[in-house]
SESE-555775 format. One record per residue (C-alpha): x, y, z; residue number from 1; residue in three letters. Coordinates in nm, 4 decimals. Each point is the difference from the previous one (the first is absolute). Last residue first. Layout:
! residues N
+----------+----------+----------+-----+------+
!     east !    north !       up ! pos ! code !
+----------+----------+----------+-----+------+
!        X !        Y !        Z ! NUM !  ALA !
...
+----------+----------+----------+-----+------+
END
This chain:
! residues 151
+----------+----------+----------+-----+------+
!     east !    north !       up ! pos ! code !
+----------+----------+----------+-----+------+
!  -2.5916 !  -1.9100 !   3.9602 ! 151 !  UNK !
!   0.2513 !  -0.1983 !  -0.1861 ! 150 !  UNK !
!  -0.1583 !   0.0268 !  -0.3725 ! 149 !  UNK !
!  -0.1020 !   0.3468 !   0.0910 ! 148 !  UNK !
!   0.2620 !   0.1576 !  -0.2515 ! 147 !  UNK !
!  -0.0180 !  -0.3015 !  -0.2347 ! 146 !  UNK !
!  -0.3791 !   0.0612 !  -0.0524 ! 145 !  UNK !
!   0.0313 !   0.3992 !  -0.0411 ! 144 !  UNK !
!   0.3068 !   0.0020 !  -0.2452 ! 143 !  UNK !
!  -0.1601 !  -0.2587 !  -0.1974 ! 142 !  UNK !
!  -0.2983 !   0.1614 !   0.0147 ! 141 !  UNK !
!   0.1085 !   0.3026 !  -0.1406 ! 140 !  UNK !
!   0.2588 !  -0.1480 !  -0.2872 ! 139 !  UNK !
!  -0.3467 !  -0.1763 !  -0.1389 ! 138 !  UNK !
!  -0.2196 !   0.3335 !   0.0314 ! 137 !  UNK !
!   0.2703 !   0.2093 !  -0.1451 ! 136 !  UNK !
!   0.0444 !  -0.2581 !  -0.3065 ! 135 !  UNK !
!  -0.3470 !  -0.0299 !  -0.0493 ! 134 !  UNK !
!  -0.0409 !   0.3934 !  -0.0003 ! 133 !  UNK !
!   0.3143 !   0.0319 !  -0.1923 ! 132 !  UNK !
!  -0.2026 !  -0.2447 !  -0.3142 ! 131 !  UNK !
!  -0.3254 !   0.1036 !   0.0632 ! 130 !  UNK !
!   0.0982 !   0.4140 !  -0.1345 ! 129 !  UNK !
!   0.1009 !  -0.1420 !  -0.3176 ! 128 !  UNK !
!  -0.1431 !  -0.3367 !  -0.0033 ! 127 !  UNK !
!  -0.3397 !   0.1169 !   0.0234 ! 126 !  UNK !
!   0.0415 !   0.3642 !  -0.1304 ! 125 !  UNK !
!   0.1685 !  -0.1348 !  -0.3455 ! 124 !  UNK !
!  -0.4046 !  -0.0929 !  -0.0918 ! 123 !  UNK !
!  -0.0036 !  -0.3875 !  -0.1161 ! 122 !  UNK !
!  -0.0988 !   0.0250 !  -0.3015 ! 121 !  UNK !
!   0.3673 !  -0.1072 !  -0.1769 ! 120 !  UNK !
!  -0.0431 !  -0.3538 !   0.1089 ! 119 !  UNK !
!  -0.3734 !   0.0249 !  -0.1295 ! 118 !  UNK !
!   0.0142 !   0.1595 !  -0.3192 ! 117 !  UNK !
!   0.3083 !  -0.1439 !  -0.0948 ! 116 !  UNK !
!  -0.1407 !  -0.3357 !   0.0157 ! 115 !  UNK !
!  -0.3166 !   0.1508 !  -0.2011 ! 114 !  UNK !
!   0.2643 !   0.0965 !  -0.3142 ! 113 !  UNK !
!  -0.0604 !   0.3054 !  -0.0796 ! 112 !  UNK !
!  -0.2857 !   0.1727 !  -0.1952 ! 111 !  UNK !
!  -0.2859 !   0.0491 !   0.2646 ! 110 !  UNK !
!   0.2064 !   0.2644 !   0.1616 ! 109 !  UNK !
!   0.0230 !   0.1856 !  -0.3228 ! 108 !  UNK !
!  -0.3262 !   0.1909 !   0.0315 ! 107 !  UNK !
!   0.0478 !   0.0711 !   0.4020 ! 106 !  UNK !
!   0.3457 !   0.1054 !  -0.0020 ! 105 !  UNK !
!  -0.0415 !   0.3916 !   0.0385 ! 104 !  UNK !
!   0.3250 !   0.1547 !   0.0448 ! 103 !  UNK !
!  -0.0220 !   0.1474 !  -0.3525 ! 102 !  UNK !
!  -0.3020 !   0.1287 !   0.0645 ! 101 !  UNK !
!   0.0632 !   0.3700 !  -0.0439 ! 100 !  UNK !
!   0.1191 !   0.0325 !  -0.3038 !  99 !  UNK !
!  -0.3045 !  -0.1971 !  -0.1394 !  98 !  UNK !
!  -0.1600 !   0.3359 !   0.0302 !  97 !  UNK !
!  -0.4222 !  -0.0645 !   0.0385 !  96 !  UNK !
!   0.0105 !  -0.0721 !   0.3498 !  95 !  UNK !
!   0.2126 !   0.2969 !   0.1303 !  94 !  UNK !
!  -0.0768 !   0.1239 !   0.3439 !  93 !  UNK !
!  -0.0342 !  -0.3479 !   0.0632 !  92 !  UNK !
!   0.3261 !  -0.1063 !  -0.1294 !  91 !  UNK !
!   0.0999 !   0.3421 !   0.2040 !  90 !  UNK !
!  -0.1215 !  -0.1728 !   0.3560 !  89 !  UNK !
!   0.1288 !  -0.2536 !  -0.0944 !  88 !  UNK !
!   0.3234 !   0.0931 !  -0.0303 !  87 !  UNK !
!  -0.0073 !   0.1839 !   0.3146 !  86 !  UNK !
!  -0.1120 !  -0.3478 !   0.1857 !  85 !  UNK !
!   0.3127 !  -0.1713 !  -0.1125 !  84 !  UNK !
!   0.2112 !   0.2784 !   0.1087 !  83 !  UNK !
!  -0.1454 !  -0.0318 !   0.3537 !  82 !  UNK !
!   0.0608 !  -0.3862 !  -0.0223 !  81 !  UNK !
!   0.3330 !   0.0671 !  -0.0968 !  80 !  UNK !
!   0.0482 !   0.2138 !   0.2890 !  79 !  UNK !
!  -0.1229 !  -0.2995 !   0.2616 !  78 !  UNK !
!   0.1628 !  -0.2413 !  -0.1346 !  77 !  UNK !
!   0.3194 !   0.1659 !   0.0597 !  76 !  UNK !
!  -0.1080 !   0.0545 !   0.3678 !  75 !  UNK !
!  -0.0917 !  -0.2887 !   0.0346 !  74 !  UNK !
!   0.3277 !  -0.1841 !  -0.1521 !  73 !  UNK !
!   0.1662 !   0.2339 !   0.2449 !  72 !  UNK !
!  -0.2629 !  -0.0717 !   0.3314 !  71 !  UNK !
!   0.0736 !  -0.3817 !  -0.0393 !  70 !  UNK !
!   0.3686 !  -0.0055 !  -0.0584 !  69 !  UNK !
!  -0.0107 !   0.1561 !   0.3436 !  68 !  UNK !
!  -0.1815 !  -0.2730 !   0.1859 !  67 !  UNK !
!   0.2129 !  -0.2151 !  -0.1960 !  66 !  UNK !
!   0.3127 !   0.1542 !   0.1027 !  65 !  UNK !
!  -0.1643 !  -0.0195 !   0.4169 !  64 !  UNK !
!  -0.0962 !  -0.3395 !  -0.0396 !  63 !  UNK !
!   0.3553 !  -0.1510 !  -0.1485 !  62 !  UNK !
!   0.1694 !   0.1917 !   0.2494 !  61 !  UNK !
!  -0.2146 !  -0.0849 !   0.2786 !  60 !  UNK !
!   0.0629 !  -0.3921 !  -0.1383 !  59 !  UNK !
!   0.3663 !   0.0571 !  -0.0510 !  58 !  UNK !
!   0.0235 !   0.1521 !   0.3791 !  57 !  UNK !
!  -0.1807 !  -0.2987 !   0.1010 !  56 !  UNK !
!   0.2607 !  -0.2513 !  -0.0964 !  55 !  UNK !
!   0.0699 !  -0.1161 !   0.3272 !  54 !  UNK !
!  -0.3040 !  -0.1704 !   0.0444 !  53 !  UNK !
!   0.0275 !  -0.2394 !  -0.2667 !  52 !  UNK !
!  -0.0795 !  -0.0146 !  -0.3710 !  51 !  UNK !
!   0.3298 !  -0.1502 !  -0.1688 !  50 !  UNK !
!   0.3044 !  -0.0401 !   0.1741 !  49 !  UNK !
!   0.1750 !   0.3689 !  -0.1171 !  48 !  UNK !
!   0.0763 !  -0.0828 !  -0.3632 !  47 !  UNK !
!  -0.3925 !  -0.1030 !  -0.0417 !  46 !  UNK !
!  -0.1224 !   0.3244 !   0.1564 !  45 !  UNK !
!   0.2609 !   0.1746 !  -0.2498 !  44 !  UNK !
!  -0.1608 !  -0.1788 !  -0.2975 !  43 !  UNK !
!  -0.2945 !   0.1124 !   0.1001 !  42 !  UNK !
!   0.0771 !   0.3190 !   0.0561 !  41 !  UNK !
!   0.1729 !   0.0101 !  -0.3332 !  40 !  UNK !
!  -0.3547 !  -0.1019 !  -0.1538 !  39 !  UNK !
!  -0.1816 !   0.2266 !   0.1690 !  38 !  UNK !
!   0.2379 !   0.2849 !  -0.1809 !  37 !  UNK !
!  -0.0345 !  -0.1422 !  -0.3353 !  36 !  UNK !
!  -0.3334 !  -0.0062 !   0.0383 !  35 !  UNK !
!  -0.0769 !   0.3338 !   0.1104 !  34 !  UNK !
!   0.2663 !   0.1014 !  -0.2683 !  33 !  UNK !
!  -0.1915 !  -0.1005 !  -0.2816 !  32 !  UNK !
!  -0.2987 !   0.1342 !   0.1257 !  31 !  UNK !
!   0.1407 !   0.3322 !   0.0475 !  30 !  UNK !
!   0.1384 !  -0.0294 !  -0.3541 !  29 !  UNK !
!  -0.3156 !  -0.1117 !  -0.1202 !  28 !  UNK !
!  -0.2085 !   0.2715 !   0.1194 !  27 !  UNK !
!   0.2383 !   0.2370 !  -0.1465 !  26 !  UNK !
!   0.0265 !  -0.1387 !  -0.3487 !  25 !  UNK !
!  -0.3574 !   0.0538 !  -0.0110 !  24 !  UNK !
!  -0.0077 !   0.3795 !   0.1526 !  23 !  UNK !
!   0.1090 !   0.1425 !  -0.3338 !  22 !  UNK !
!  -0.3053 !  -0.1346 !  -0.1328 !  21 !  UNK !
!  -0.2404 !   0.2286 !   0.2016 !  20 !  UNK !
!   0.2160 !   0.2804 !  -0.0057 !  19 !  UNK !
!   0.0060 !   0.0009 !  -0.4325 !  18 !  UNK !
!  -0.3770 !  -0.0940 !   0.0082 !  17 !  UNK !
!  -0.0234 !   0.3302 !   0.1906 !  16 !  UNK !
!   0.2406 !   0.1658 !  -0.2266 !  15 !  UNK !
!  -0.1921 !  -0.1061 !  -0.3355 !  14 !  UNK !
!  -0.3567 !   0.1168 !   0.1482 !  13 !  UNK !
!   0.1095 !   0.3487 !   0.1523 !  12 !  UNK !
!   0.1211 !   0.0540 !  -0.4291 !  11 !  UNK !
!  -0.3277 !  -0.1246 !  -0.0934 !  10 !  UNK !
!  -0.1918 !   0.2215 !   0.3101 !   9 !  UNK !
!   0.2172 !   0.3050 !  -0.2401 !   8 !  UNK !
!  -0.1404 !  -0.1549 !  -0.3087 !   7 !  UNK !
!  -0.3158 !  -0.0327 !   0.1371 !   6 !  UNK !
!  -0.0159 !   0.3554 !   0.1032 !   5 !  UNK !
!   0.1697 !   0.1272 !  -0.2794 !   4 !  UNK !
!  -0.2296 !  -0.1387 !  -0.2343 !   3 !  UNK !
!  -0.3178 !   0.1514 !   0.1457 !   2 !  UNK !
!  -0.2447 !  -0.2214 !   0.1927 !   1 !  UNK !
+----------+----------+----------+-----+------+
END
């Protein structure tokens, strides 16, 4: 490979890590607002007699925003995941230029604390993308059981 190949892959490198890490904050914000959102609907079920029949629209509500919540983190996770295969794609391009693995975690891994290492290794996708689904699922049948609860 020629220099201004790899430098110009190196340059394609630092912007893809760029978009991957930029989506972060992102995820977190949507998750952060997920809850923040069930959590007024819960509080609003409790203001209006707790969970009873005529609360449905707030369970529909609650189903359908989750629902939704759902295909946005996705979607997000979705792009960063693209970016993350990019990079390595070029870290494999490039496995003699330590430029390139900067991303890579596998030799320092071993060096942190092993507490850390398993609160922090649970993959984001599991409570990310589990977290609205729960939710939807939960608001769902809630609005299902209490609308045939007099049939």
């Amino acid at each position: 490979m020629n220099t201004t190949t790899a430098d110009r892959d190196y340059e394609s490198y630092k912007q893809l890590l760029d978009l991957w890490a930029r989506e972060n904050p992102i995820k977190t914000n949507k998750l952060q607002v997920l809850l923040v959102v069930n959590g007024l609907l819960l509080s609003a079920v409790s203001v209006s007699g707790g969970f009873a029949q005529r609360n449905w629209p707030i369970y529909l509500g609650g189903a359908v925003f989750s629902l939704v919540w759902v295909l946005s983190i996705g979607r997000t996770s979705l792009f960063q995941k693209i970016w993350q295969v990019k990079i390595n794609e070029l870290a494999r391009k490039y496995k003699d230029d330590d430029r390139f693995h900067i991303h890579d975690k596998t030799p320092h891994i071993q060096k942190t604390p092993k507490f850390l290492r398993i609160v922090g290794g649970v993959s984001s996708k599991y409570y990310l993308i589990g977290a609205p689904f729960v939710f939807c699922i939960s608001w769902l049948c809630l609005f299902v059981y209490f609308l045939f609860a007099n049939a």
